[in-house]
DSSP file (Angstrom, degrees, kcal/mol; ACC not computed):
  #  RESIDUE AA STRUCTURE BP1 BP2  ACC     N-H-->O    O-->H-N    N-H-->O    O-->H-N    TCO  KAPPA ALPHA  PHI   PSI    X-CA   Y-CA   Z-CA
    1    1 A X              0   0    0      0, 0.0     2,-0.3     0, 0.0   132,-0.2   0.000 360.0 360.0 360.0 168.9  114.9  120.6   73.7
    2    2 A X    >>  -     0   0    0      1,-0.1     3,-1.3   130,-0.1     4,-0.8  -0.966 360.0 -92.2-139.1 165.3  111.6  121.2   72.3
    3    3 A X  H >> S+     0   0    0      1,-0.3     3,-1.8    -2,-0.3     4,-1.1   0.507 118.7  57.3 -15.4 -75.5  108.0  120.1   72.8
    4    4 A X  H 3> S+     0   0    0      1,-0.3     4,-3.9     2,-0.2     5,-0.4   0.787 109.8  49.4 -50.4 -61.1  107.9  117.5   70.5
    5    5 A X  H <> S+     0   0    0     -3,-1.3     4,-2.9     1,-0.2    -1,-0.3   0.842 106.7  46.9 -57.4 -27.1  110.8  115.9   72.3
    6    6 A X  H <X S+     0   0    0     -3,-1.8     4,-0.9    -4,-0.8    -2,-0.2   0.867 111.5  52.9 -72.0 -36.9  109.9  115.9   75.4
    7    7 A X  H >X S+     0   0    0     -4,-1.1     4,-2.0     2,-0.2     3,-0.5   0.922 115.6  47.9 -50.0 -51.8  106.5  114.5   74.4
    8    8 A X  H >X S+     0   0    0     -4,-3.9     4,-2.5     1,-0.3     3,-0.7   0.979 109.8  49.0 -49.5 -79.2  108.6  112.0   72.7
    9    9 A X  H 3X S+     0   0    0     -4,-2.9     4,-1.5    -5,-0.4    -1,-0.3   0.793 102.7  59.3 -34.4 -43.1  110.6  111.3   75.3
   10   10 A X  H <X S+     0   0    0     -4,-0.9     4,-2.5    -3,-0.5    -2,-0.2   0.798 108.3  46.3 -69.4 -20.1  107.9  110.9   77.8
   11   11 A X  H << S+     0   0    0     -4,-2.0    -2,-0.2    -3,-0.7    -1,-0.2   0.885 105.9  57.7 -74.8 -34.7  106.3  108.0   75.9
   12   12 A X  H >< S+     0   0    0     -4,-2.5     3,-0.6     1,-0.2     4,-0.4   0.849 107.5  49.2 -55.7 -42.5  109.6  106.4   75.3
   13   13 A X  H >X S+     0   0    0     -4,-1.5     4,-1.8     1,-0.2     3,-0.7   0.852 113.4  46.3 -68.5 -45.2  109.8  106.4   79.1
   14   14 A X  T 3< S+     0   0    0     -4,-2.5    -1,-0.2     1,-0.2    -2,-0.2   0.301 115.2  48.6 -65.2   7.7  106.0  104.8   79.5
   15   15 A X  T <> S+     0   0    0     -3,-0.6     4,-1.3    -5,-0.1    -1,-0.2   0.748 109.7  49.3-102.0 -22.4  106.7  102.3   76.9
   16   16 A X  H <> S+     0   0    0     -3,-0.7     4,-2.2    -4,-0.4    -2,-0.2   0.848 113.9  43.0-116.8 -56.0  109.6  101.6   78.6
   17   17 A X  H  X S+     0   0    0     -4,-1.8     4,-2.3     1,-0.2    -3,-0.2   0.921 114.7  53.0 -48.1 -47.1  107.7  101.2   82.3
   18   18 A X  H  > S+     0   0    0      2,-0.2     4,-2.1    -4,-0.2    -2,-0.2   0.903 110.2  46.7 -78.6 -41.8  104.7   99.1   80.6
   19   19 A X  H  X S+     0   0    0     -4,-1.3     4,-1.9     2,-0.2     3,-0.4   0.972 117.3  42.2 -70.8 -76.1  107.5   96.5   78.9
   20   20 A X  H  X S+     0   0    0     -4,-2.2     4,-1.2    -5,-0.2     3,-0.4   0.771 110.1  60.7 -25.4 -70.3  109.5   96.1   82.4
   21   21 A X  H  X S+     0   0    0     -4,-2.3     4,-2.0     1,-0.3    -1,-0.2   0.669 116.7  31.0 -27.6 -61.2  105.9   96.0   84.0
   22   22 A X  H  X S+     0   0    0     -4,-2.1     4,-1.9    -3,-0.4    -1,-0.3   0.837 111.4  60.9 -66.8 -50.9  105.3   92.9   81.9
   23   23 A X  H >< S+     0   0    0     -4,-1.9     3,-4.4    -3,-0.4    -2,-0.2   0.866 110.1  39.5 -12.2-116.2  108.3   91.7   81.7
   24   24 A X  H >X S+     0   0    0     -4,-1.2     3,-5.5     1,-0.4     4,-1.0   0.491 111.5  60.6 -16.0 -65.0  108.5   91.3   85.6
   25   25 A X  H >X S+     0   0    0     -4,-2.0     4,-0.8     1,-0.4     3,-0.7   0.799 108.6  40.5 -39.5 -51.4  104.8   90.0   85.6
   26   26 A X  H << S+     0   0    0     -3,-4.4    -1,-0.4    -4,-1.9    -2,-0.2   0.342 109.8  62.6 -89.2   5.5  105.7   86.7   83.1
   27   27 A X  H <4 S+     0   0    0     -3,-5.5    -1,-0.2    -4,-0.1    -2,-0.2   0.682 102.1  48.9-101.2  -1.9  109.1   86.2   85.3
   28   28 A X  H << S+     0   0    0     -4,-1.0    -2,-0.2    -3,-0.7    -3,-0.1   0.937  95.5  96.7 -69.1 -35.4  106.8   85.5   88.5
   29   29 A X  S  < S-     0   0    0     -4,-0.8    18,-0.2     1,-0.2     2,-0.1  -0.048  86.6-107.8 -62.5 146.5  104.3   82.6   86.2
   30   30 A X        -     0   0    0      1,-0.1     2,-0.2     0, 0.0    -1,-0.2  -0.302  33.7-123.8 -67.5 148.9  105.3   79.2   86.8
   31   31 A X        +     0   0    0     -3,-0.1     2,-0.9    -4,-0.1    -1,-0.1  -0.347  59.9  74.3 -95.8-169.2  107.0   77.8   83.9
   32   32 A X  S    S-     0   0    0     -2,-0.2     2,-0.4     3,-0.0    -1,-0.0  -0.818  81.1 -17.0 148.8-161.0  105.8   74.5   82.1
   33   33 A X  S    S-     0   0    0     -2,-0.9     3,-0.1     3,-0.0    -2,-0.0  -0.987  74.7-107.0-103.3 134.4  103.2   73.2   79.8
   34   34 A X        -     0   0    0     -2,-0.4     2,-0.6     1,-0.2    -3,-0.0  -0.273  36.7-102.3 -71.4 167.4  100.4   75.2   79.5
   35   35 A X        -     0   0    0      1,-0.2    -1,-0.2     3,-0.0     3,-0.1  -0.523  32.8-120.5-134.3 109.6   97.8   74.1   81.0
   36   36 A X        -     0   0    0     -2,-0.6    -1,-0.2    -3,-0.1    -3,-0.0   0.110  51.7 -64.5 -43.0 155.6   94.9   72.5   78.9
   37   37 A X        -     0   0    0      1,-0.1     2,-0.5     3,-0.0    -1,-0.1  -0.363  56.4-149.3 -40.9 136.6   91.1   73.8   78.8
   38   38 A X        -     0   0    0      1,-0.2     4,-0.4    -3,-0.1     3,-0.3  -0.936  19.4-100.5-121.5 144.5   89.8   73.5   82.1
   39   39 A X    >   -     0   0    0     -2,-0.5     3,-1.0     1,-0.1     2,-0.5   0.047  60.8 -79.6 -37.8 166.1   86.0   72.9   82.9
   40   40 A X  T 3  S+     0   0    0      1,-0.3    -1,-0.1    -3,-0.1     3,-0.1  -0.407 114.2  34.8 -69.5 120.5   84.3   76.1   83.8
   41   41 A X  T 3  S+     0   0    0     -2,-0.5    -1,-0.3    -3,-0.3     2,-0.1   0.704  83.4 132.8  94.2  22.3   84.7   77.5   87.6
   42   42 A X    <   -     0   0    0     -3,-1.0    -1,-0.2    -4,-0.4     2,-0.1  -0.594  64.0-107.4 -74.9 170.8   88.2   76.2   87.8
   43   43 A X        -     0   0    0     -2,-0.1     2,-0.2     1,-0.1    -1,-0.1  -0.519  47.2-107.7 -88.2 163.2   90.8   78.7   89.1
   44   44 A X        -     0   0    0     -2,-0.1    -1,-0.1     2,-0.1     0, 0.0  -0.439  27.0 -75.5-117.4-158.6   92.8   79.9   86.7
   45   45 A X     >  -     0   0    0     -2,-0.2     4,-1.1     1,-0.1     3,-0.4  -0.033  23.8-140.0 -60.9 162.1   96.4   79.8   85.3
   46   46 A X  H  > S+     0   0    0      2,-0.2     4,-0.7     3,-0.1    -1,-0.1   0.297 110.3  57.4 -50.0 -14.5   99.3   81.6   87.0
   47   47 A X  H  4 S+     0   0    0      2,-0.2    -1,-0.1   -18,-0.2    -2,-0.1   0.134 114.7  42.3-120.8  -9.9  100.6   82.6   83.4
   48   48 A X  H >> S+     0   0    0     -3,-0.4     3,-2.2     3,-0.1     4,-1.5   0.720 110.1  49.7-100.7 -66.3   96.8   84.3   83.2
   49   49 A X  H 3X S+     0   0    0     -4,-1.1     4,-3.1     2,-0.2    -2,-0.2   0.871 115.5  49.5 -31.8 -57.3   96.6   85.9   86.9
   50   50 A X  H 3< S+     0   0    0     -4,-0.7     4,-0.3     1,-0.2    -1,-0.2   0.693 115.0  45.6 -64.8 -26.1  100.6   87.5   85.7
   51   51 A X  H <> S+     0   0    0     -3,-2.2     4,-1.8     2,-0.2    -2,-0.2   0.880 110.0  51.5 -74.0 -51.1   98.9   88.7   82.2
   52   52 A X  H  X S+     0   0    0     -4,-1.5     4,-3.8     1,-0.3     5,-0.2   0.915 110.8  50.3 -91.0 -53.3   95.9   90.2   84.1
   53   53 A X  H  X S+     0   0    0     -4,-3.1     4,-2.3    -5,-0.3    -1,-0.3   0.852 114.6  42.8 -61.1 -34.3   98.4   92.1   86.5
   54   54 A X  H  > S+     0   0    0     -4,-0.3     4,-1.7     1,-0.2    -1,-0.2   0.860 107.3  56.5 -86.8 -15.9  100.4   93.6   83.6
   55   55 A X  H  X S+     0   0    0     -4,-1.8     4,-3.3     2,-0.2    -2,-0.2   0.981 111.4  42.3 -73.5 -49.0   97.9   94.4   81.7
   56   56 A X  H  < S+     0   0    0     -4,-3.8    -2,-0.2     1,-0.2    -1,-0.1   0.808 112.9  54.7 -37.7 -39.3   96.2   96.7   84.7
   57   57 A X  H >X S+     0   0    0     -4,-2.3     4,-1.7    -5,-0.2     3,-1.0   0.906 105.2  52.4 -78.9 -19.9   99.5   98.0   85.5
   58   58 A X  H 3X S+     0   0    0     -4,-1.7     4,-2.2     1,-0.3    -2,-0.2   0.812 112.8  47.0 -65.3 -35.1   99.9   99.2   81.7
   59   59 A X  H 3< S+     0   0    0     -4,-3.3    -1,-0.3     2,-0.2    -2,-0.2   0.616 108.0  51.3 -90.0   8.8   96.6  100.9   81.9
   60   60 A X  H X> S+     0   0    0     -3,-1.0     3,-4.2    -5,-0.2     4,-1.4   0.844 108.7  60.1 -95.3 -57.7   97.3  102.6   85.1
   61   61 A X  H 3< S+     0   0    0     -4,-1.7    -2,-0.2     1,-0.4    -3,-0.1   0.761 113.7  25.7 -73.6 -32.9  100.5  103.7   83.4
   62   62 A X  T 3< S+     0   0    0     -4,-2.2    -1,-0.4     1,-0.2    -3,-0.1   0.338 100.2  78.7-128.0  42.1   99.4  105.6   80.5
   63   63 A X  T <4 S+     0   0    0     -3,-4.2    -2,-0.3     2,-0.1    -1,-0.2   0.420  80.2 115.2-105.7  -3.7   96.0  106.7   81.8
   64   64 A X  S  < S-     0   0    0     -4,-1.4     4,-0.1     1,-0.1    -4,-0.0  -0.437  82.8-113.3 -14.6 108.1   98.5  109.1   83.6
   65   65 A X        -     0   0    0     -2,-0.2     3,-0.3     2,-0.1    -1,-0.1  -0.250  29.3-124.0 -60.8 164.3   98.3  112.7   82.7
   66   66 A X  S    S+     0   0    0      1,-0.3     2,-0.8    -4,-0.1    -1,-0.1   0.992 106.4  49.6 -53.6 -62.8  101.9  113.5   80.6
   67   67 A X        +     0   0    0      1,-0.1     2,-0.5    77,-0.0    -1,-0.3  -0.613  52.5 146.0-105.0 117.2  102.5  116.1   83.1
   68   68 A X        +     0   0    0     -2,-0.8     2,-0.2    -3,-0.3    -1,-0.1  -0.836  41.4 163.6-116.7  73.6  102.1  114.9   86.7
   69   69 A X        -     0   0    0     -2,-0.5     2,-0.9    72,-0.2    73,-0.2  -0.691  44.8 -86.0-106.9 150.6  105.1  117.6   87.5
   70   70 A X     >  -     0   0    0     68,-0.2     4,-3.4    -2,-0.2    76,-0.4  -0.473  29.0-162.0 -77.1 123.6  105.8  118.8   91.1
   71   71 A X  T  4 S+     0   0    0     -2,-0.9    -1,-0.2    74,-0.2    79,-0.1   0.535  88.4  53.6 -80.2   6.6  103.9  121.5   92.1
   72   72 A X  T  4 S+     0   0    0      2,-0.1     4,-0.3     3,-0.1    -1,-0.1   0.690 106.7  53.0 -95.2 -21.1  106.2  122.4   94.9
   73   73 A X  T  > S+     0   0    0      2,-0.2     4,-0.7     1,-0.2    -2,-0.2   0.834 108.1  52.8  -8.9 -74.9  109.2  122.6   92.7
   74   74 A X  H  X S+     0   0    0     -4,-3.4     4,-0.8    68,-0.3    -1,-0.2   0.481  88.7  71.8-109.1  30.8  107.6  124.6   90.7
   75   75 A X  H  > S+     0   0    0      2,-0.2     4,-1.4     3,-0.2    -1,-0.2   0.710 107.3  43.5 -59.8 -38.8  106.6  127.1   92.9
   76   76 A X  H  4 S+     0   0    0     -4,-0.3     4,-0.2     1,-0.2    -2,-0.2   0.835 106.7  53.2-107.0  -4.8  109.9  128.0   93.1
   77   77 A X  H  X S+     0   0    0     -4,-0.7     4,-1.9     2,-0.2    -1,-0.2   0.604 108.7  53.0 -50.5 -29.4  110.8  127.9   89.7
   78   78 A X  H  X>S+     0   0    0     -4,-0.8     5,-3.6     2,-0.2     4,-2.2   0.838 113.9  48.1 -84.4 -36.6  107.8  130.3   88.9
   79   79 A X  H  <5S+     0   0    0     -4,-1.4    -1,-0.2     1,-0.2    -2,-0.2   0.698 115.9  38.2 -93.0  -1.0  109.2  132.6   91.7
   80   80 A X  H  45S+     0   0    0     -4,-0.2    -1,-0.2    -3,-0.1    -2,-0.2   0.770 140.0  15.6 -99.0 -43.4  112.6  132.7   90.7
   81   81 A X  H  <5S+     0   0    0     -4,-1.9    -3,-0.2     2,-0.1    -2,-0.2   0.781 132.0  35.4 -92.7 -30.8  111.6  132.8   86.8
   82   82 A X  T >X5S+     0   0    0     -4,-2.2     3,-2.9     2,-0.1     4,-1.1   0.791  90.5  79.9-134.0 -87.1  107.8  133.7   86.6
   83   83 A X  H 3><S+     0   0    0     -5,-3.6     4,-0.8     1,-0.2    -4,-0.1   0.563  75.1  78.1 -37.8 -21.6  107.0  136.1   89.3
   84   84 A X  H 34 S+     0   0    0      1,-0.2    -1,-0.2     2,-0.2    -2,-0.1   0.866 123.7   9.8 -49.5 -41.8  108.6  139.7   87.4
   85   85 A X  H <4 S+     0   0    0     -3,-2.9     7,-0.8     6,-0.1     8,-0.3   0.483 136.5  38.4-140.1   6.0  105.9  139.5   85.8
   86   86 A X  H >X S+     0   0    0     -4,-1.1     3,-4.3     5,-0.2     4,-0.5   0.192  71.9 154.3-124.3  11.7  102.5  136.7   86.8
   87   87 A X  G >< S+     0   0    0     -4,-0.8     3,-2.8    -5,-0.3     5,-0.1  -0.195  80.0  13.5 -30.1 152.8  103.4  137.6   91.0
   88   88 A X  G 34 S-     0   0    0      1,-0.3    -1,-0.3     3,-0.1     3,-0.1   0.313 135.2 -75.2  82.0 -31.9  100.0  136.8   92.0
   89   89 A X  G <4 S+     0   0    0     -3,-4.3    10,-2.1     1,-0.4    -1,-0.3   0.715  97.9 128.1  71.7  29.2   99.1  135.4   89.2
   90   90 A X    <<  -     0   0    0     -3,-2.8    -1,-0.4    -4,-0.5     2,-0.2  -0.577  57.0-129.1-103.1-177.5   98.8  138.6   87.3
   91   91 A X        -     0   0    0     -2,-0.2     2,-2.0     4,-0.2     6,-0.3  -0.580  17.0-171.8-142.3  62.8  100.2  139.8   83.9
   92   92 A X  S    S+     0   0    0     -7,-0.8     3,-0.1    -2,-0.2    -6,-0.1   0.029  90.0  42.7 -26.8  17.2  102.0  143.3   84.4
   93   93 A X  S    S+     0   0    0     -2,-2.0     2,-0.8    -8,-0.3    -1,-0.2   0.363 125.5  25.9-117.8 -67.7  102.2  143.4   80.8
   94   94 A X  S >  S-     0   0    0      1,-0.1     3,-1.0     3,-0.1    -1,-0.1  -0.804  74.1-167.3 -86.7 114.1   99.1  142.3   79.6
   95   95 A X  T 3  S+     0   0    0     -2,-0.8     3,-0.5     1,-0.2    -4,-0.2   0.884  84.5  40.6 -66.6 -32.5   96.7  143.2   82.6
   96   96 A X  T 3  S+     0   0    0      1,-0.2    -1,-0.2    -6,-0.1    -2,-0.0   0.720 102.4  75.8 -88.4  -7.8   93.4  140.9   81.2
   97   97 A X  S <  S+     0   0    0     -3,-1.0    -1,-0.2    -6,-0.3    -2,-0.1   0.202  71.3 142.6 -96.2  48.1   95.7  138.4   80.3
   98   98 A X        -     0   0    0     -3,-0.5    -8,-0.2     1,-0.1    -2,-0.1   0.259  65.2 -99.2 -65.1 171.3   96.5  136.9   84.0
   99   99 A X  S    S+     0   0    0    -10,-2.1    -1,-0.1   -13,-0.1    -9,-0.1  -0.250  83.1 128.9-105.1  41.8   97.1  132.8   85.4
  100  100 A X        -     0   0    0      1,-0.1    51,-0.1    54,-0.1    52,-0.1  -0.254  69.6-121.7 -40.5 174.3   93.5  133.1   86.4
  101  101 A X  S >> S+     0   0    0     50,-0.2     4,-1.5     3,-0.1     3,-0.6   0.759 112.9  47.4 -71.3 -40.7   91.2  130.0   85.1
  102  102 A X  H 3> S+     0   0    0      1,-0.3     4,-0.9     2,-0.2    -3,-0.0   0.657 108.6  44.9 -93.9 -23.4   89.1  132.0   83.5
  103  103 A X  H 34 S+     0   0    0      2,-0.1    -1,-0.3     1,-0.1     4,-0.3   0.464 121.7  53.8 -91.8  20.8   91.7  134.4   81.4
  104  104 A X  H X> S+     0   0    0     -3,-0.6     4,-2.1     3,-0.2     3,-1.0   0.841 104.8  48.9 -81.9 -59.1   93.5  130.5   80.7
  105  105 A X  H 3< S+     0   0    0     -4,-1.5    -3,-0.1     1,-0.3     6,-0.1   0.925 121.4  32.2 -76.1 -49.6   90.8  129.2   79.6
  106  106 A X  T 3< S+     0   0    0     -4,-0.9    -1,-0.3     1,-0.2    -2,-0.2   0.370 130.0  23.7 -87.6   9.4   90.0  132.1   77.1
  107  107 A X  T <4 S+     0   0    0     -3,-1.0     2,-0.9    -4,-0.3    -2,-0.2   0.428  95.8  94.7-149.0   1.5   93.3  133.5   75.9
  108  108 A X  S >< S-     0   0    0     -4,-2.1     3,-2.1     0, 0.0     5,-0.1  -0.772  77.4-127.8 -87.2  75.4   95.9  130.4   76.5
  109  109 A X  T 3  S+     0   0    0     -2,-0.9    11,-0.2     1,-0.3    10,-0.1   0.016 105.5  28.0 -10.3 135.7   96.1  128.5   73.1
  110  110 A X  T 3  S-     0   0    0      2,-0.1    -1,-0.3     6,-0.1     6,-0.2   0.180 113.8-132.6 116.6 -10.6   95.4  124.9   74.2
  111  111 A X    <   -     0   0    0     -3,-2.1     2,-2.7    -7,-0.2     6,-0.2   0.019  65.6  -3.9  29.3-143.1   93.1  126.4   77.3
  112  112 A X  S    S+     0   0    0    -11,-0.1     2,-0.2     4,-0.1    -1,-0.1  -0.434  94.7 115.5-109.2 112.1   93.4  125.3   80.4
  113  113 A X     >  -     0   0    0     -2,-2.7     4,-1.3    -5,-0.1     5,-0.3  -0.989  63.2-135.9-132.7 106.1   95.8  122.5   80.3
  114  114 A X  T  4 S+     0   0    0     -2,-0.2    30,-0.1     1,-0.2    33,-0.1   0.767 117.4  60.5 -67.4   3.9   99.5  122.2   82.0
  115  115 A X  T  > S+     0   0    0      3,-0.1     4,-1.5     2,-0.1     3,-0.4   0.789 107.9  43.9 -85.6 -25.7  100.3  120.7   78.4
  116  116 A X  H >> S+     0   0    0      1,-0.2     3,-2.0    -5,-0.2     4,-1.6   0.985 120.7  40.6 -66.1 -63.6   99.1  124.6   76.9
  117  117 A X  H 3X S+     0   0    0     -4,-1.3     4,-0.6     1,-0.3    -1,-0.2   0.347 109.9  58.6 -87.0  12.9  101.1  126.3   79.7
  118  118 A X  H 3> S+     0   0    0     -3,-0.4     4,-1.3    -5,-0.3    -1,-0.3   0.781 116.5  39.3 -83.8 -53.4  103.9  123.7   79.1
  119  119 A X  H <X S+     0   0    0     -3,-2.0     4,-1.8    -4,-1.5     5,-0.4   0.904 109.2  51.0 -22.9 -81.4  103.8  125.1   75.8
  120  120 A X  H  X S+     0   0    0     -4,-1.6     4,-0.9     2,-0.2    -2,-0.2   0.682 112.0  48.6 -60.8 -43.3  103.4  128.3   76.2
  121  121 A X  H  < S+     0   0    0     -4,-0.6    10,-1.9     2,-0.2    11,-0.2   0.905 116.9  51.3 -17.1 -77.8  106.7  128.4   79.0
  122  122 A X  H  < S+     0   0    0     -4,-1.3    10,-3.0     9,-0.3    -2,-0.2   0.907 126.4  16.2 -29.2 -91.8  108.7  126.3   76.1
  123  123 A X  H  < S-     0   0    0     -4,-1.8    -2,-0.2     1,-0.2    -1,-0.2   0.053  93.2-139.5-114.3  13.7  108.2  128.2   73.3
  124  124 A X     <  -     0   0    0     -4,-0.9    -1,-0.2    -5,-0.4     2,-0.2  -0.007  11.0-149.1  68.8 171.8  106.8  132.3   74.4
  125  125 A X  B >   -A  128   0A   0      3,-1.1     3,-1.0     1,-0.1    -1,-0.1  -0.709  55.8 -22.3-175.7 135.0  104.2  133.9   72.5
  126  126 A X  T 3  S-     0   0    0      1,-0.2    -1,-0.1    -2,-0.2     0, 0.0  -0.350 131.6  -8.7  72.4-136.0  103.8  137.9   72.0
  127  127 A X  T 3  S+     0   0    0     -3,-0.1    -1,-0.2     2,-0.0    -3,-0.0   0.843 113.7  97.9 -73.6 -32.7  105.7  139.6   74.9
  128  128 A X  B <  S-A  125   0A   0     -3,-1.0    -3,-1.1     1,-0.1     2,-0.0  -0.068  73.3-126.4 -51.1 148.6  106.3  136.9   76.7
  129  129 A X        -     0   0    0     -5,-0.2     2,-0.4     1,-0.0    -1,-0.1  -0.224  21.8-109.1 -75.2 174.8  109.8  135.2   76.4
  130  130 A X        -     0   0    0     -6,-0.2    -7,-0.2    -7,-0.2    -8,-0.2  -0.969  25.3-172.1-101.9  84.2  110.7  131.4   75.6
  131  131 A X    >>  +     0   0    0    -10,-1.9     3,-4.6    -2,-0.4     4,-1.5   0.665  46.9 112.7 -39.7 -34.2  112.1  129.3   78.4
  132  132 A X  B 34 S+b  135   0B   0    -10,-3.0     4,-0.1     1,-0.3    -2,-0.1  -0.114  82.7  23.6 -53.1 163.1  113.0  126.3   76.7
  133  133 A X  T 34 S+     0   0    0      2,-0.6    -1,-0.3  -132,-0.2     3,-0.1   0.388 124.4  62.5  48.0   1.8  116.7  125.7   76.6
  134  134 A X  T <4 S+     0   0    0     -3,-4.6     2,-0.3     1,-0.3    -2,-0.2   0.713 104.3  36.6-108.5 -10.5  116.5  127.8   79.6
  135  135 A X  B  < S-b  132   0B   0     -4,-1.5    -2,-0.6   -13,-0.1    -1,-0.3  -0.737  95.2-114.8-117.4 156.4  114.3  125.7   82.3
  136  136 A X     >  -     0   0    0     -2,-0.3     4,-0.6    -3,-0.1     5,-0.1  -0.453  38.1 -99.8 -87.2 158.6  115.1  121.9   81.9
  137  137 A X  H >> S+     0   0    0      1,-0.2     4,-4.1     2,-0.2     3,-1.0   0.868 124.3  60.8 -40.8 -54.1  111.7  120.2   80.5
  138  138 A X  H 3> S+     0   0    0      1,-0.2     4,-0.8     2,-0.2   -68,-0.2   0.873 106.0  39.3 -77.4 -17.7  111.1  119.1   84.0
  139  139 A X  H 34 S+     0   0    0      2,-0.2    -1,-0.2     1,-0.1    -2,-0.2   0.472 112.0  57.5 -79.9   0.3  110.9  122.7   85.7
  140  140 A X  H <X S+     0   0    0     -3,-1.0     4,-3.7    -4,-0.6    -3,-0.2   0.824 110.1  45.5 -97.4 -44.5  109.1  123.8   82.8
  141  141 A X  H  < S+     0   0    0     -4,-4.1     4,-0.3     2,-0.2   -72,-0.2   0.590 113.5  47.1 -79.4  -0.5  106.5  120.7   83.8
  142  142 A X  T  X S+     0   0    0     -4,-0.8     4,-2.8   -73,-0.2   -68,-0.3   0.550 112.1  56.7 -78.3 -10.8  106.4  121.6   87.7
  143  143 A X  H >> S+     0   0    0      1,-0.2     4,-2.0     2,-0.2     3,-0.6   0.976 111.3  41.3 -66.6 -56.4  105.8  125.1   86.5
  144  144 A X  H 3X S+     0   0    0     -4,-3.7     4,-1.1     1,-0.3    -1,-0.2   0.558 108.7  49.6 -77.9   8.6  103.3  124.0   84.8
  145  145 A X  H 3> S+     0   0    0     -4,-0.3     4,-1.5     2,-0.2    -1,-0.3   0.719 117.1  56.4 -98.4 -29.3  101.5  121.6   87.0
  146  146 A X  H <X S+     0   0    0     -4,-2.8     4,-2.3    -3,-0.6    -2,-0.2   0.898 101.9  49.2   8.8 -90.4  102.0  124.7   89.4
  147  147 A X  H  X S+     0   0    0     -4,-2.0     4,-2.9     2,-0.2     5,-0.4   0.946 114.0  45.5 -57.0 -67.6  100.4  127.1   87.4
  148  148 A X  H  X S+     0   0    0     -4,-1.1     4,-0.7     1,-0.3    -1,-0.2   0.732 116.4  46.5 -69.6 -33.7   97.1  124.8   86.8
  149  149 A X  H  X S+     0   0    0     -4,-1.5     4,-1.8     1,-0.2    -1,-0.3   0.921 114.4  45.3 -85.4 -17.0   96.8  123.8   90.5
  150  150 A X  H  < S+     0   0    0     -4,-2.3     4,-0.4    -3,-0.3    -2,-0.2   0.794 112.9  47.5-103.8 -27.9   97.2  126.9   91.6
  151  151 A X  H  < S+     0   0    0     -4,-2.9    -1,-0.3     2,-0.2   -50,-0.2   0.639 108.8  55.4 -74.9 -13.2   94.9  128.5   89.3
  152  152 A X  H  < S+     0   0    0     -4,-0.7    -2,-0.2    -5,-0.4    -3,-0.1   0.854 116.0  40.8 -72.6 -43.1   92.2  125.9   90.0
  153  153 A X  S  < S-     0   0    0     -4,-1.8    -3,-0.2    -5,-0.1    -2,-0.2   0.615 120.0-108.2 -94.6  -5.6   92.5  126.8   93.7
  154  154 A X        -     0   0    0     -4,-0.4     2,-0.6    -5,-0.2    -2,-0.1   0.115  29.1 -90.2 105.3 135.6   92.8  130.7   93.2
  155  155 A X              0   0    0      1,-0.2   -66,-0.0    -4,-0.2    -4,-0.0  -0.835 360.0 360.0 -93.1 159.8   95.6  132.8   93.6
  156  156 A X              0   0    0     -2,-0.6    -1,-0.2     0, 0.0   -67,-0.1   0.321 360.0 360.0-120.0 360.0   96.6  134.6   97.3
């Protein structure tokens, strides 16, 4: 598969969450006749309180970064796939271009993002090869949620 799908795909899956979400929320409200204006400082509907809830859970659900991928996962994807040539987090082909933060930031199209090294994984650039079609979408996103914590906390 390629970016675009997977992007695609992930939204279908949060559209998917947010509708259930709601769903579920309106099967808890009482049913009935709704419930006329009520003076001010009344409590309010059950059919509001069940709105309130889905709407909250909908924003929790795509103020979610895309990739929230495991980063112990792909620790071991990076060392099985990765390591030949970033061990360390260094670049033994191109030496200034390293999984530092700071060569990320300045030589990583997208900077420093796990959706740029998400990218960058997918679809190569330069010497590097192209994992897609060989790492599933989701090892390509624990690599890269990997890659970004691990440059954020330093490499060993």
């Amino acid at each position: 598969t390629d970016w675009a799908s997977f992007s695609h795909n992930t939204m279908i899956s949060r559209a998917t969450a947010v509708l259930a979400l709601a769903g579920s929320a309106a099967a808890f409200a009482p049913m009935g006749t709704p419930a006329l204006r009520k003076p001010a400082g009344m409590q309010m509907s059950a059919q509001v309180n069940a709105a309130k809830v889905a709407i909250a859970g909908a924003a929790l659900l795509i103020a979610t970064p895309a990739f929230a991928g495991d980063g112990d996962a792909g620790e071991k994807i990076f060392n099985a796939n990765c390591a030949a040539c970033h061990a360390g987090g260094q670049n033994s082909v191109v030496p200034d271009h390293t999984l530092e933060k700071a060569a990320i930031e300045k030589y990583l199209t997208g900077g420093f993002a796990e959706k740029s090294v998400a990218y960058q994984v997918t679809n190569g650039k330069n010497a590097m090869p192209a994992f897609g079609g060989r790492l599933s979408d989701e090892d390509i996103a624990n690599v890269a949620t990997y890659v970004i914590s691990t440059s954020e906390a330093g490499w060993d």
